[in-house]
N, C-alpha and C positions, 0 to 999 in steps of 0.2 A: 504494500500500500504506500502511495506515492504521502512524502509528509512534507517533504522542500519542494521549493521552484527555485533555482539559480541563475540570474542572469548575466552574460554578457555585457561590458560597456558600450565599448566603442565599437558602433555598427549595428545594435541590437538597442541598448537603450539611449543612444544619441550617436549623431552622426560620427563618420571617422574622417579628420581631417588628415592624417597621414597617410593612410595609401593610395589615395587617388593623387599626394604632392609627390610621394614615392613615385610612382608609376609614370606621370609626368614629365620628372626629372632625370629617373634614371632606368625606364622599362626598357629603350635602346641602347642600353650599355652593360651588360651583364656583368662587368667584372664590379662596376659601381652597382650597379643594385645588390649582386651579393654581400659588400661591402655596410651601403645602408641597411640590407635586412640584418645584419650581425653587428649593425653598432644601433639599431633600435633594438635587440633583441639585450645586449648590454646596458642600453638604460631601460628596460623594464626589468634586467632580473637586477639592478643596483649597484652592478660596476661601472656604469658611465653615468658622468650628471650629465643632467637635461642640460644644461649650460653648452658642456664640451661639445654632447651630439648636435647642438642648434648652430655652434661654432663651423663645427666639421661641416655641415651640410650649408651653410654661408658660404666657406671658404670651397666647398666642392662645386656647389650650384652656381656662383655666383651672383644669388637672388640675396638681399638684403636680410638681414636678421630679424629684423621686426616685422615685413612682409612673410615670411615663414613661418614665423612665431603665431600674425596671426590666421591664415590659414590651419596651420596646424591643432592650435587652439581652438580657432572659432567653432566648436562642435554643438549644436542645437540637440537640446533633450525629444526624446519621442515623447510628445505629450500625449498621445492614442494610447501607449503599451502603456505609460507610468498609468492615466487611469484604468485600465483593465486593471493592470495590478490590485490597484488600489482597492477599486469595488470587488475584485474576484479573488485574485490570490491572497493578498494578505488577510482578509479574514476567517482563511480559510487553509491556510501554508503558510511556514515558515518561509523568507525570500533572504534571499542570499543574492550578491554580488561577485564576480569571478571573473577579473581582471586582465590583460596582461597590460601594467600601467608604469611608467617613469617615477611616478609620484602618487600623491594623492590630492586628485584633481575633484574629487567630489562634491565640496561644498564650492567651489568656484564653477560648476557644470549644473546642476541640481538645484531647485530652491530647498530649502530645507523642510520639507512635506516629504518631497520627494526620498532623499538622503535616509531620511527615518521610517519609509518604507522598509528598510532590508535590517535585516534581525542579524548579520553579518557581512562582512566584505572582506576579499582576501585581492588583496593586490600585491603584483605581481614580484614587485621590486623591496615587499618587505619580506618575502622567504629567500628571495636567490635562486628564481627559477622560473619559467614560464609555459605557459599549457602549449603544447599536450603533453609538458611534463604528469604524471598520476599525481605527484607529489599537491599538485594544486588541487584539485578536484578532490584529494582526500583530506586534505587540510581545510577548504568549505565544508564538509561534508562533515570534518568533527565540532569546526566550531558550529554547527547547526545542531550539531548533537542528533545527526540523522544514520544509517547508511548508505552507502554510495546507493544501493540498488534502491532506497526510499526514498531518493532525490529523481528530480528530474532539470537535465542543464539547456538554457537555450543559448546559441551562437551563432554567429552567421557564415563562419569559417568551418568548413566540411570536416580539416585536418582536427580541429578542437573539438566539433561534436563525434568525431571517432575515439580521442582522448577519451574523453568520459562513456563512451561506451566501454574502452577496454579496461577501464576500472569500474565496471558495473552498474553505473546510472543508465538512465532512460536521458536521451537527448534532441531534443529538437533543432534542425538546422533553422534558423531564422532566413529570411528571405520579404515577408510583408507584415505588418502588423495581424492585417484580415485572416491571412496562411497559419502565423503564429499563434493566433486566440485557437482558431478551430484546431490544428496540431493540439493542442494543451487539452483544449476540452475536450478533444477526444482520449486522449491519453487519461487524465486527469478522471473520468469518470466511465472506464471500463471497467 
């Protein structure tokens, strides 16, 4: 029996402003993009500050720091999903949060209704690791005080909801708000 709902940040509960700058700036250069995905992937598990990586990708793009910044930033909340939550899952599931994040952007993304939705959050850059590392999906999963297999995780990235399949949750890929409710409710009340 399903007791959590988990979600996803960036790209599930508000937009993602780095991989459409990624992609942009360096989807015809393969050696730079692997470069960018491995020094985004070091400021979410905590070895690079957000500083050096805005640096590096200034001095690599040639795009201005605070043009990046806010692009990169500028990410709009799903105000559709946060009410469904609202009125559906949190009265009725514990919600969780499950990151792969730089920092802890939440109270500067979120108004705080929002934020105080989720009964936990696990971002990515305070254990030193990033999904589809297990380690993250079990680590929501305890501070939920659920098991994996009594959770269910939404994402919008295929690699991440196979993550949490192979540690046991039930996972929903995200893809629309309209997609994602009916996914849930169907799951949610088999």
């Amino acid at each position: 029996m399903i007791q959590a709902v988990i979600f996803d940040c960036f790209g599930v509960l508000a937009t993602d402003g780095w991989l459409p700058f990624r992609d942009a700036h360096f989807g015809d250069k393969p050696d730079l993009l692997e470069e960018a995905r491995a020094n985004n992937v070091r400021v979410d598990s905590g070895l690079m500050s957000y500083e050096e990586f805005m640096r590096w990708l200034s001095d690599t793009t040639k795009v201005p720091y605070d043009d990046i910044e806010r692009v990169i930033t500028g990410n709009m909340p799903n105000h559709q999903l946060f009410q469904y939550i609202r009125s559906v899952i949190s009265p009725a599931y514990k919600v969780g949060l499950l990151s792969n994040a730089g920092a802890n952007w939440l109270d500067d993304l979120f108004e705080p209704w929002q934020v105080a939705l989720f009964d936990e959050a696990v971002l990515s850059y305070e254990i030193g690791v990033v999904k589809p590392n297990p380690v993250m999906y079990e680590t929501i999963a305890t501070r939920l005080g659920v098991l994996p297999e009594e959770s269910v995780f939404v994402d919008d990235r295929v690699e991440f909801v196979s993550g949490a399949h192979a540690v046991g949750m039930h996972a929903v890929h995200y893809q629309s708000v309209e997609q994602v409710t009916a996914d849930l409710e169907a799951l949610l009340h088999a």
